[in-house]
C-alpha positions in Angstrom: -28.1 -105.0 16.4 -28.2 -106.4 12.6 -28.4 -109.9 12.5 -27.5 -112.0 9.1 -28.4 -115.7 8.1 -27.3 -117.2 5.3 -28.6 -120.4 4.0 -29.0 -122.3 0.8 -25.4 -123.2 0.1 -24.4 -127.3 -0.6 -22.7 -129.6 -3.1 -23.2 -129.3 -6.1 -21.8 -130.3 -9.7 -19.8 -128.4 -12.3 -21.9 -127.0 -14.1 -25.1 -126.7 -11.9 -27.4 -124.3 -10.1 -27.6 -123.1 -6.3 -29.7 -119.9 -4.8 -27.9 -118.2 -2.1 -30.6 -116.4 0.7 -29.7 -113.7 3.5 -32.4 -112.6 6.2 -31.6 -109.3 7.3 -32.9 -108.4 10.7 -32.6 -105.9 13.4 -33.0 -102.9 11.5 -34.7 -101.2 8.7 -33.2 -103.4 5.3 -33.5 -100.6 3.5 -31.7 -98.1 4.8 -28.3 -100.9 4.0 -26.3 -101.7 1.4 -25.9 -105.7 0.9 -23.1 -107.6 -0.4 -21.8 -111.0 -0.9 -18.3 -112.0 -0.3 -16.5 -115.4 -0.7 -13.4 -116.8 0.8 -12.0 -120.3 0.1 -9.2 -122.1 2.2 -6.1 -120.9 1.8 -7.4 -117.3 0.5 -8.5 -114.0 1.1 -12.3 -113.0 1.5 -12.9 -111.3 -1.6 -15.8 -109.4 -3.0 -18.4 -111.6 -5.0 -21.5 -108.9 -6.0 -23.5 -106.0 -4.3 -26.6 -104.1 -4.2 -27.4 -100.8 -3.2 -30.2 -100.2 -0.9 -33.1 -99.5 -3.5 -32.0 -102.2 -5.5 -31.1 -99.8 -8.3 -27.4 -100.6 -8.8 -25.7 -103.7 -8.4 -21.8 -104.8 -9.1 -20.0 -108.0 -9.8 -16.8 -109.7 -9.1 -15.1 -109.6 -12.9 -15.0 -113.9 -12.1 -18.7 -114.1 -11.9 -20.2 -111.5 -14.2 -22.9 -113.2 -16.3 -23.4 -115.7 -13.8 -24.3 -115.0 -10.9 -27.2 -112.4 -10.0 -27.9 -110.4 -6.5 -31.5 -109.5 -5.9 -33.3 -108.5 -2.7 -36.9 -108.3 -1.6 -37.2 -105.6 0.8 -40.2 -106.7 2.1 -39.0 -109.7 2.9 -35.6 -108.5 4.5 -33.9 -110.9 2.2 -31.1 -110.3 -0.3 -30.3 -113.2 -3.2 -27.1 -114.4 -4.7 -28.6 -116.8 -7.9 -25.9 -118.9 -8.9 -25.6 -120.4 -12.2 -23.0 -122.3 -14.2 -20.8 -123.1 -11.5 -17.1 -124.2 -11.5 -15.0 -125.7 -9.1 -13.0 -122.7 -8.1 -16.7 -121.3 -6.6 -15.9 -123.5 -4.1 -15.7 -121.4 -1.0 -17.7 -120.7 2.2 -20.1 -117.3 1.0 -20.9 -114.4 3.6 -23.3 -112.1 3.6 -22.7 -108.5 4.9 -25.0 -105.4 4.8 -23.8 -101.7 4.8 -25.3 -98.5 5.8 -26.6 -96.3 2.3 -24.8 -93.2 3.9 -21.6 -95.0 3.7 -19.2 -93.8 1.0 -16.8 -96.3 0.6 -16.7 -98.7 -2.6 -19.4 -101.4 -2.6 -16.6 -103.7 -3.5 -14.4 -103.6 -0.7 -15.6 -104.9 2.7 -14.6 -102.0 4.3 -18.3 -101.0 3.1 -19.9 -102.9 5.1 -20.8 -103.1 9.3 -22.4 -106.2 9.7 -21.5 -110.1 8.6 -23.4 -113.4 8.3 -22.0 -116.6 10.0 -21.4 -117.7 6.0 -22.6 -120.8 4.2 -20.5 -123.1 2.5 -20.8 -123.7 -1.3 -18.9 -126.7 -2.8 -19.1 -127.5 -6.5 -17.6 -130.7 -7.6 -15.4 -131.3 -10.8 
């Protein structure tokens, strides 16, 4: 069974930096698909960025193209959301959710995906 944990979310301030990190366990990280996804109160979960399994293509929400990044390290098991410049309406708890490769359903749609982190919350003050 895959297991997700997210960590590194906080408070931060407008404007300011924060390094999202997802440990993918229970399988073979490679062989997924890894995404990010964001819902804040009052909302629906929406798609924030993605990264196919090789870490050779990656898409972004059109609200956080330019600054945010996904990375992962496969030999760590660990995929990245790098989060820079950000404003209050980032304020949201983040989930992490990995995918099998085979899958051929848009990256940007969480029907993509199988498996879900607990999620981390990200607050960014005014």
């Amino acid at each position: 069974q895959v297991q997700l944990v997210e960590s590194g979310g906080g408070l931060v301030q407008a404007g300011g930096s924060l390094r999202l990190s997802c440990v993918f366990s229970g399988r073979t990280f490679s062989a997924y698909n890894m995404g990010w996804f964001r819902q804040a109160p009052g909302k629906e979960r929406e798609f924030v960025a993605a990264i196919t399994w090789s870490g050779g293509n990656t898409y972004y929400a059109a609200s956080v193209k330019g600054r945010f990044t996904i990375s992962r390290d496969n030999a760590k098991n660990t995929v990245y959301l790098q989060m820079n410049s950000l404003k209050p309406e980032d304020t949201a708890v983040y989930y992490c959710a990995a995918g099998r490769k085979a899958s051929v359903v848009p990256l940007t749609t969480y029907r993509a995906y199988d498996y879900w982190g607990q999620g981390t919350q990200v607050t960014v003050s005014p």
